[in-house]
C-alpha positions in Angstrom: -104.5 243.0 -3.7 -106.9 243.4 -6.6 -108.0 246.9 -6.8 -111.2 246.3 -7.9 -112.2 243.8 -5.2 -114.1 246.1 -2.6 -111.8 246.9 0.4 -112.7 245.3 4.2 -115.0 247.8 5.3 -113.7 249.7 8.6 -114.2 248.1 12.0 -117.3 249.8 13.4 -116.8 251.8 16.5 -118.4 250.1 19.5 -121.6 250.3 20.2 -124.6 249.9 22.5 -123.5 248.3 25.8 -119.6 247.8 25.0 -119.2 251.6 24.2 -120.9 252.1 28.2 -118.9 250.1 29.8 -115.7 251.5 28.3 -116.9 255.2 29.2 -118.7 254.6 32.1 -116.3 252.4 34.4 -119.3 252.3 37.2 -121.3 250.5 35.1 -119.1 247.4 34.4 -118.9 247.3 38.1 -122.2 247.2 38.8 -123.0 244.7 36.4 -119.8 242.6 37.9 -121.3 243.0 41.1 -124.6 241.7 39.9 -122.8 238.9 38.6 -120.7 238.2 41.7 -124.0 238.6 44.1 -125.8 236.1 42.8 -123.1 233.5 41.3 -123.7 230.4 42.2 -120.5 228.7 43.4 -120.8 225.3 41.4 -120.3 226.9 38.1 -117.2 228.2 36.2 -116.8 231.9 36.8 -116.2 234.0 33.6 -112.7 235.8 33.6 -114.1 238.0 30.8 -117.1 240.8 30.9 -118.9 241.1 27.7 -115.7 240.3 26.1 -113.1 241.9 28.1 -111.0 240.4 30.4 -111.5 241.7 34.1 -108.5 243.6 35.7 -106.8 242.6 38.2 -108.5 245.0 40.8 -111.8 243.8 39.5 -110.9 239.9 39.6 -109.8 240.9 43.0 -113.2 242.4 44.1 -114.8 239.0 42.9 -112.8 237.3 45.1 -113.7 238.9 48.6 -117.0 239.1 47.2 -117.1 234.9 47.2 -115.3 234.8 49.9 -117.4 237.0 52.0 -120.4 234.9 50.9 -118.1 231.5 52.2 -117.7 233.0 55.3 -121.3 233.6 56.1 -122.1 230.6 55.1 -119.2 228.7 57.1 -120.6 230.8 60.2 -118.9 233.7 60.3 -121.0 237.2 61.0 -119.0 239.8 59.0 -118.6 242.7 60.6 -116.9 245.2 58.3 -114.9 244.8 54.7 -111.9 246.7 53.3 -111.3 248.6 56.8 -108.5 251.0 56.3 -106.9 251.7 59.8 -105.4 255.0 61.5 -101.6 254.0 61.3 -101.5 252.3 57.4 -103.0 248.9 58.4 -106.1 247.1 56.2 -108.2 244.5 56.6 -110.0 242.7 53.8 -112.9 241.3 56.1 -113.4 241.6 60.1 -115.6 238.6 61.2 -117.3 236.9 64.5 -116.6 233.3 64.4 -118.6 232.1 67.3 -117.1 234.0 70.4 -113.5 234.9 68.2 -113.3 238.2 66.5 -111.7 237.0 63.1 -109.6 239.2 60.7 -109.7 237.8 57.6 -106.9 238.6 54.3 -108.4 237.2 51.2 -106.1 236.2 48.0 -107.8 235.2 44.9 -105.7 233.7 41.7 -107.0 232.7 38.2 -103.7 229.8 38.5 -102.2 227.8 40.7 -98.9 228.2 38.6 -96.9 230.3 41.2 -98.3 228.2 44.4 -101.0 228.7 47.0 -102.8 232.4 47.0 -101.8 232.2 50.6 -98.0 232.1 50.1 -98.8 235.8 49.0 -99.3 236.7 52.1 -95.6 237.9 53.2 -94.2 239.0 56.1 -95.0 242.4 55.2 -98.2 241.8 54.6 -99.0 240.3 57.9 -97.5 243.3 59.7 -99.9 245.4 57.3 -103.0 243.5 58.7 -101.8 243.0 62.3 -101.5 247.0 62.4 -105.5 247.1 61.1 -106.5 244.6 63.6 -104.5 246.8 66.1 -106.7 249.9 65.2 -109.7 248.2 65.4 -109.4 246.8 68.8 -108.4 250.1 69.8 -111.4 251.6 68.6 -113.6 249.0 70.7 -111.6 249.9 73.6 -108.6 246.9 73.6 -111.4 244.3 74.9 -110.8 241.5 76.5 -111.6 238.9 73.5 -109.7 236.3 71.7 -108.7 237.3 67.8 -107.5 235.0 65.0 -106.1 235.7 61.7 -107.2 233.8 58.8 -107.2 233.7 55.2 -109.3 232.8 52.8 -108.1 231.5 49.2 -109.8 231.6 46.3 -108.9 229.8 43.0 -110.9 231.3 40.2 -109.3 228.8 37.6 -111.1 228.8 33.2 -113.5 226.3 33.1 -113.6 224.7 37.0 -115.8 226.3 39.6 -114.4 228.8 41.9 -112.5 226.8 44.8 -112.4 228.4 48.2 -110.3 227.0 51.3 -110.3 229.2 54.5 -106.9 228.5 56.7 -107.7 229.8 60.5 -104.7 230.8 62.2 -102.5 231.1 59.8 -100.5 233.5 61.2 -100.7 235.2 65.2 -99.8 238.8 67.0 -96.3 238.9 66.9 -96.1 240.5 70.4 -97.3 237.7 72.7 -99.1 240.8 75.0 -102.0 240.8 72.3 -103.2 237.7 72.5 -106.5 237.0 73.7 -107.6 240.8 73.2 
C-alpha cells in the first residue's frame, strides 16, 4: 500500500429509505405488503427488498398472501386467516368452497431442492391444524357441514413466476366421528 495514495474513503452509513427500513421493521412490511397486494402472478417475485433478502417469516407472509389471492380466485370465500385456536391449534386460512367449509395450511418454498412444500406438512402438523379446525367448529356450535383440509403450495423460485398448486383433501379428521361436521 503506497502511503501517499488516498485511502478508500469509509463506507457511508445508510441513508434515506434503507436506514427506515432497518429501524422501523413496520415499514418494510408495509411496503412488502404493497408489493404482495398488487403482484401480478405472471412475473418473477423478488426474494430481496431494496437489497435485502426477505426473512423467512416475511417470505412466508408472501406466500399466504398469494395464496389467499389463488383461493379467491379458484372460488373459495375466505373466511378468516392465521386463526389461533383455544387448545394450541392454527389455521393459515378458513375458506367456503361452495357448500364445504375448507381449512386451508399454506407452505411456500424459494426451492424445490428438499421436495414438495406439502411434504412439510407432518403428522404433527396436521394434528396442529385438525385441533384449530376443531375450535372453530366449536365456536359455530359443531354444525352439521362437511369440512376438507387442503393445502396450498407455493414455489416462489429466482427468476420463474410464483407457482401455486392447491391439493384438496390432502389429509382428513382422524376420528371418523368428525366427518361431515
Amino acid at each position: 500500500m503506497n502511503l501517499a495514495e488516498p485511502a478508500e474513503p469509509a463506507p457511508e452509513p445508510m441513508s434515506g429509505l434503507y436506514a427506515a427500513l432497518s429501524r422501523y421493521p413496520r415499514l418494510r412490511q408495509g411496503l412488502l405488503r404493497l408489493l404482495a397486494g398488487g403482484f401480478p402472478l405472471r412475473w418473477s417475485f423478488p426474494l430481496k427488498l431494496l437489497g435485502r433478502p426477505l426473512s423467512r417469516s416475511e417470505i412466508g407472509w408472501v406466500g399466504e398472501r398469494l395464496a389467499a389471492r389463488h383461493l379467491r380466485r379458484n372460488g373459495r370465500q375466505l373466511l378468516y386467516r392465521n386463526y389461533a385456536g383455544l387448545h394450541r391449534g392454527e389455521v393459515d386460512i378458513v375458506a367456503r368452497h361452495g357448500r364445504v367449509l375448507t381449512f386451508v395450511e399454506v407452505k411456500t418454498r424459494t426451492s424445490d431442492v428438499f421436495g414438495r412444500p406439502s411434504d412439510a406438512v407432518t403428522a404433527d402438523k396436521q394434528r396442529l391444524i385438525r385441533r384449530g379446525a376443531s375450535d372453530w367448529l366449536r365456536l359455530l356450535g359443531n354444525p352439521r357441514i362437511p369440512t376438507r383440509f387442503d393445502i396450498v403450495e407455493v414455489l416462489l423460485i429466482r427468476g420463474s413466476p410464483p407457482r401455486l398448486n392447491i391439493i384438496e383433501n390432502a389429509f382428513t379428521f382422524e376420528d371418523a366421528s368428525m366427518q361431515g361436521r
